[in-house]
N, CA and C atoms as a LAMMPS dump frame, in Angstrom:
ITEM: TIMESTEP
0
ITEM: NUMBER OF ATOMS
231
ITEM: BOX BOUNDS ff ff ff
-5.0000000000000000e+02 5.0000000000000000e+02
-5.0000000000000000e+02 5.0000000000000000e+02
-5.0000000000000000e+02 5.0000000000000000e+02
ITEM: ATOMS id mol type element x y z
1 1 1 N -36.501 -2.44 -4.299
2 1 2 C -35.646 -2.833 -3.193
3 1 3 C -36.302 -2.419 -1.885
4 2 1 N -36.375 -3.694 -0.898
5 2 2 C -36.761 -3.01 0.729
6 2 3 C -35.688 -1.515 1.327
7 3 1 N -36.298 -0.85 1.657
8 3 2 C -35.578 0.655 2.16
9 3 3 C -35.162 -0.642 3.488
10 4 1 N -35.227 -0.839 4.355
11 4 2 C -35.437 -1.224 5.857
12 4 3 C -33.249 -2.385 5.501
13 5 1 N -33.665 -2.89 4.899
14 5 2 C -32.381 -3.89 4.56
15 5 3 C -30.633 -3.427 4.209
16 6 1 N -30.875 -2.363 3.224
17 6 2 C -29.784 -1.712 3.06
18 6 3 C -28.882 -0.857 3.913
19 7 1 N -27.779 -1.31 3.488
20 7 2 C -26.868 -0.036 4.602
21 7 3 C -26.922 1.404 3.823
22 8 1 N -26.813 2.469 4.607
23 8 2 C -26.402 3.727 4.324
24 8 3 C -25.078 3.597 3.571
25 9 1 N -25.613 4.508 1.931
26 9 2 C -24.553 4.773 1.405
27 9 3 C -23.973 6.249 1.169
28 10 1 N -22.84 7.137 2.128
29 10 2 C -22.728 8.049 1.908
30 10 3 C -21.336 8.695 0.889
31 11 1 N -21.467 9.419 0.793
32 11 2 C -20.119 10.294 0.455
33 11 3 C -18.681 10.36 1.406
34 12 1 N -17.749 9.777 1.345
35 12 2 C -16.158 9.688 2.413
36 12 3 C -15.49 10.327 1.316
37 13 1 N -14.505 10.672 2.302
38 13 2 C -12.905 11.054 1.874
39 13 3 C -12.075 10.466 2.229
40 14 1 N -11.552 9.989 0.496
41 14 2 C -10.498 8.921 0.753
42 14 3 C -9.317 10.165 0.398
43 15 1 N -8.23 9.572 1.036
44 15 2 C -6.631 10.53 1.637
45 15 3 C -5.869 8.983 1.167
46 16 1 N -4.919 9.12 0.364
47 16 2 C -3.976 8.861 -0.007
48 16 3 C -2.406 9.088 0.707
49 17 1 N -1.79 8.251 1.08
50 17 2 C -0.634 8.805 1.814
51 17 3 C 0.669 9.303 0.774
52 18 1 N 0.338 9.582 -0.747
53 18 2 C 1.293 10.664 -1.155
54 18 3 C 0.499 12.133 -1.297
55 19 1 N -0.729 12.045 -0.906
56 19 2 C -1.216 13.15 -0.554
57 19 3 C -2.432 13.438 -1.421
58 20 1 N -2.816 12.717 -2.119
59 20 2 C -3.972 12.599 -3.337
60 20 3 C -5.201 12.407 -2.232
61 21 1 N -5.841 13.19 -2.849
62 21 2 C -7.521 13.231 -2.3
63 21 3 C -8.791 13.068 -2.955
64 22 1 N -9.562 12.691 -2.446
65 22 2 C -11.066 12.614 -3.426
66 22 3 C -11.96 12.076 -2.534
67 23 1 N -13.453 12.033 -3.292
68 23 2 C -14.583 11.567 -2.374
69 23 3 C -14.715 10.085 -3.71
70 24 1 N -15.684 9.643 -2.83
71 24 2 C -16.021 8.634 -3.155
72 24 3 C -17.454 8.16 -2.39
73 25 1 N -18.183 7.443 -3.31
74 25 2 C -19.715 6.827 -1.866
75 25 3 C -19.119 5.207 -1.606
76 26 1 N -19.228 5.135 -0.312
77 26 2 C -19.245 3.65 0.434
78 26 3 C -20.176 3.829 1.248
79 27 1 N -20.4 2.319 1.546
80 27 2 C -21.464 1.796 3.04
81 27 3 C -20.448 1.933 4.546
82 28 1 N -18.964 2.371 4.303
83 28 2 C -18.275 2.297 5.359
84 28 3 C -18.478 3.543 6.317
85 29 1 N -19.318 4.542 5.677
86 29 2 C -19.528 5.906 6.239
87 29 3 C -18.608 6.787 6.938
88 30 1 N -17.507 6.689 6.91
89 30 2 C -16.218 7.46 7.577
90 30 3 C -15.178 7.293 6.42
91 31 1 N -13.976 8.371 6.676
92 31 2 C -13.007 9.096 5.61
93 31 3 C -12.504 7.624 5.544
94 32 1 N -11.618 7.238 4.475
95 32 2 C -11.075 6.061 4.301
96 32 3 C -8.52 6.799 3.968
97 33 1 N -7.995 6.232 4.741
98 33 2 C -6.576 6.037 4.638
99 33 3 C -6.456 5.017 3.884
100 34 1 N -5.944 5.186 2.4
101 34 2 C -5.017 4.46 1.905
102 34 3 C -3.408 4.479 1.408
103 35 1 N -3.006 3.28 1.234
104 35 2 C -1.949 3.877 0.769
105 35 3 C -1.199 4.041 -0.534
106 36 1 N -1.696 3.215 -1.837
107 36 2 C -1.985 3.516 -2.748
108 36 3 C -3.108 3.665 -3.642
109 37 1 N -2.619 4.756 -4.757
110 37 2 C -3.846 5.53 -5.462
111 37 3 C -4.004 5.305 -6.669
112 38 1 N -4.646 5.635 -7.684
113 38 2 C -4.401 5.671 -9.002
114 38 3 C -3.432 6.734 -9.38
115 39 1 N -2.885 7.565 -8.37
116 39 2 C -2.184 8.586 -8.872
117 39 3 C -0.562 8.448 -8.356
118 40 1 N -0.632 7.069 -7.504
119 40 2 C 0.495 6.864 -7.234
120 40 3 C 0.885 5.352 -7.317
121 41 1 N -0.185 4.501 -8.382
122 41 2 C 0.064 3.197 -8.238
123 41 3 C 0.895 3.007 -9.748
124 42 1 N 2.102 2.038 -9.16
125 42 2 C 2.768 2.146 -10.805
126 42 3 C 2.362 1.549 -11.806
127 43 1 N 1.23 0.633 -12.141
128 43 2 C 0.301 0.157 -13.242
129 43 3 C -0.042 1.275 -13.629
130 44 1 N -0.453 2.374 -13.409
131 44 2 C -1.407 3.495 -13.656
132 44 3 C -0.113 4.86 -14.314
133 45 1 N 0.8 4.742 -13.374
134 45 2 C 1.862 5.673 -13.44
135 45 3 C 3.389 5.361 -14.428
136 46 1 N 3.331 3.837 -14.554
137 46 2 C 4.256 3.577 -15.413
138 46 3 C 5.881 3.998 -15.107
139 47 1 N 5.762 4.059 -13.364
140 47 2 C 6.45 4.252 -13.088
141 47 3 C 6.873 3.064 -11.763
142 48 1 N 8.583 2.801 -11.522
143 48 2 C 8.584 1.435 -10.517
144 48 3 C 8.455 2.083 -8.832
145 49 1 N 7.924 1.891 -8.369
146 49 2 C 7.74 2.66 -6.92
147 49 3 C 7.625 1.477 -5.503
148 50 1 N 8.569 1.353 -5.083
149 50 2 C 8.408 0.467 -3.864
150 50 3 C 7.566 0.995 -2.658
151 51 1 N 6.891 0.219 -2.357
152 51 2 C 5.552 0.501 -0.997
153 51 3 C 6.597 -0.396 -0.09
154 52 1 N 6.552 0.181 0.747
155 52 2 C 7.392 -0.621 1.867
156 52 3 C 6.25 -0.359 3.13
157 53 1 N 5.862 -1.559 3.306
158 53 2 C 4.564 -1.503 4.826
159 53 3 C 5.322 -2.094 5.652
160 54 1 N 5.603 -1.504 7.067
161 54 2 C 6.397 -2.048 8.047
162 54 3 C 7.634 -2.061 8.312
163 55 1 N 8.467 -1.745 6.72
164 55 2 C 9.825 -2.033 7.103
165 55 3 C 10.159 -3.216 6.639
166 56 1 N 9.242 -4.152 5.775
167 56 2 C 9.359 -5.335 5.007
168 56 3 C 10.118 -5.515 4.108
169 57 1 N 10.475 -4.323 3.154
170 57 2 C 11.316 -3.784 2.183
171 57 3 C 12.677 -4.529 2.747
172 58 1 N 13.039 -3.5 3.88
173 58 2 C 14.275 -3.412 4.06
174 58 3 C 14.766 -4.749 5.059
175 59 1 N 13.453 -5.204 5.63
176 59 2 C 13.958 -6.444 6.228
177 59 3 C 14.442 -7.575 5.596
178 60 1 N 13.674 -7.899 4.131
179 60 2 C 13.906 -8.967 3.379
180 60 3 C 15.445 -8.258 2.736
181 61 1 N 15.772 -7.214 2.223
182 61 2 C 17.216 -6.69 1.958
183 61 3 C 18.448 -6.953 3.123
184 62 1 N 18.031 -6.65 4.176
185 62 2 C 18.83 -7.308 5.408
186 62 3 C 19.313 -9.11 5.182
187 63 1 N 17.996 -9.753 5.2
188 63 2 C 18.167 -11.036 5.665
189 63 3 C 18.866 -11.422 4.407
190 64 1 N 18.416 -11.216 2.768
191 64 2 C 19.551 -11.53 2.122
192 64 3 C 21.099 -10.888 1.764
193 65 1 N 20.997 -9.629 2.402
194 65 2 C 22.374 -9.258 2.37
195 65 3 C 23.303 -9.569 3.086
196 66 1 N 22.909 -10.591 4.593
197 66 2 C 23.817 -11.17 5.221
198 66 3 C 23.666 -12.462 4.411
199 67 1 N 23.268 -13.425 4.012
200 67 2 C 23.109 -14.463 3.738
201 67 3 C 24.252 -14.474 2.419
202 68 1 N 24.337 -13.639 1.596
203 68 2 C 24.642 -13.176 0.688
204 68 3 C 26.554 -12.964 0.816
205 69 1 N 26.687 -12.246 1.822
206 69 2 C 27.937 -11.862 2.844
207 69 3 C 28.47 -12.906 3.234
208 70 1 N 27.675 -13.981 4.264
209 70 2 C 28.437 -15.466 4.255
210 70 3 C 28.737 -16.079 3.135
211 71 1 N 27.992 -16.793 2.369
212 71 2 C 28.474 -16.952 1.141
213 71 3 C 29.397 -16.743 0.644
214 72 1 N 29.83 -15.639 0.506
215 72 2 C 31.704 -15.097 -0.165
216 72 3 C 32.411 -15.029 1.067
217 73 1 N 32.28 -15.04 2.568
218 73 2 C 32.992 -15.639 3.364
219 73 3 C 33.602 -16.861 3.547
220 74 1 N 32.113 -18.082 3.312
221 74 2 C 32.577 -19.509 2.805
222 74 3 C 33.252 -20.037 1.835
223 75 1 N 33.035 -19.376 0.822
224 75 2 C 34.201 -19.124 -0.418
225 75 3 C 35.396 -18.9 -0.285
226 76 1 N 35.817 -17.945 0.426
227 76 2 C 36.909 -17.617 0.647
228 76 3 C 37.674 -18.272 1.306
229 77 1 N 36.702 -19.156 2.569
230 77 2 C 37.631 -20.259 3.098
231 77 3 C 38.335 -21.196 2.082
């Protein structure tokens, strides 16, 4: 392989936002934020765990819980 072509591959720290840590080598050369892990992803954990990014969770629960609310209002008429 040409040395001159390749990117630098070093050692980062990837941080997990339930708090799981580790290194890892990438070409990205700085710590890496994620937000799921193998130690917190539920394929891995066998457990059901909602990731809510943004507030998406609870927005789509909003928009059908009013929608949901009219509905047995219109009924009731």
């Amino acid at each position: 392989m040409k040395a001159s072509i390749h990117p630098e591959y070093k050692t980062v720290k990837v941080i997990c936002s339930c708090g799981e840590e580790f290194e890892t080598r990438s070409t990205l050369c700085k710590d890496l934020n994620i937000e799921v892990c193998s130690q917190c992803h539920p394929f891995y954990t066998g457990k059901q765990k909602l990731v809510d990014t943004g507030g998406r969770v609870q927005k789509f629960r909003d928009r059908y819980s009013q929608r949901s609310t009219q509905a047995s209002k219109e009924e009731k008429k």
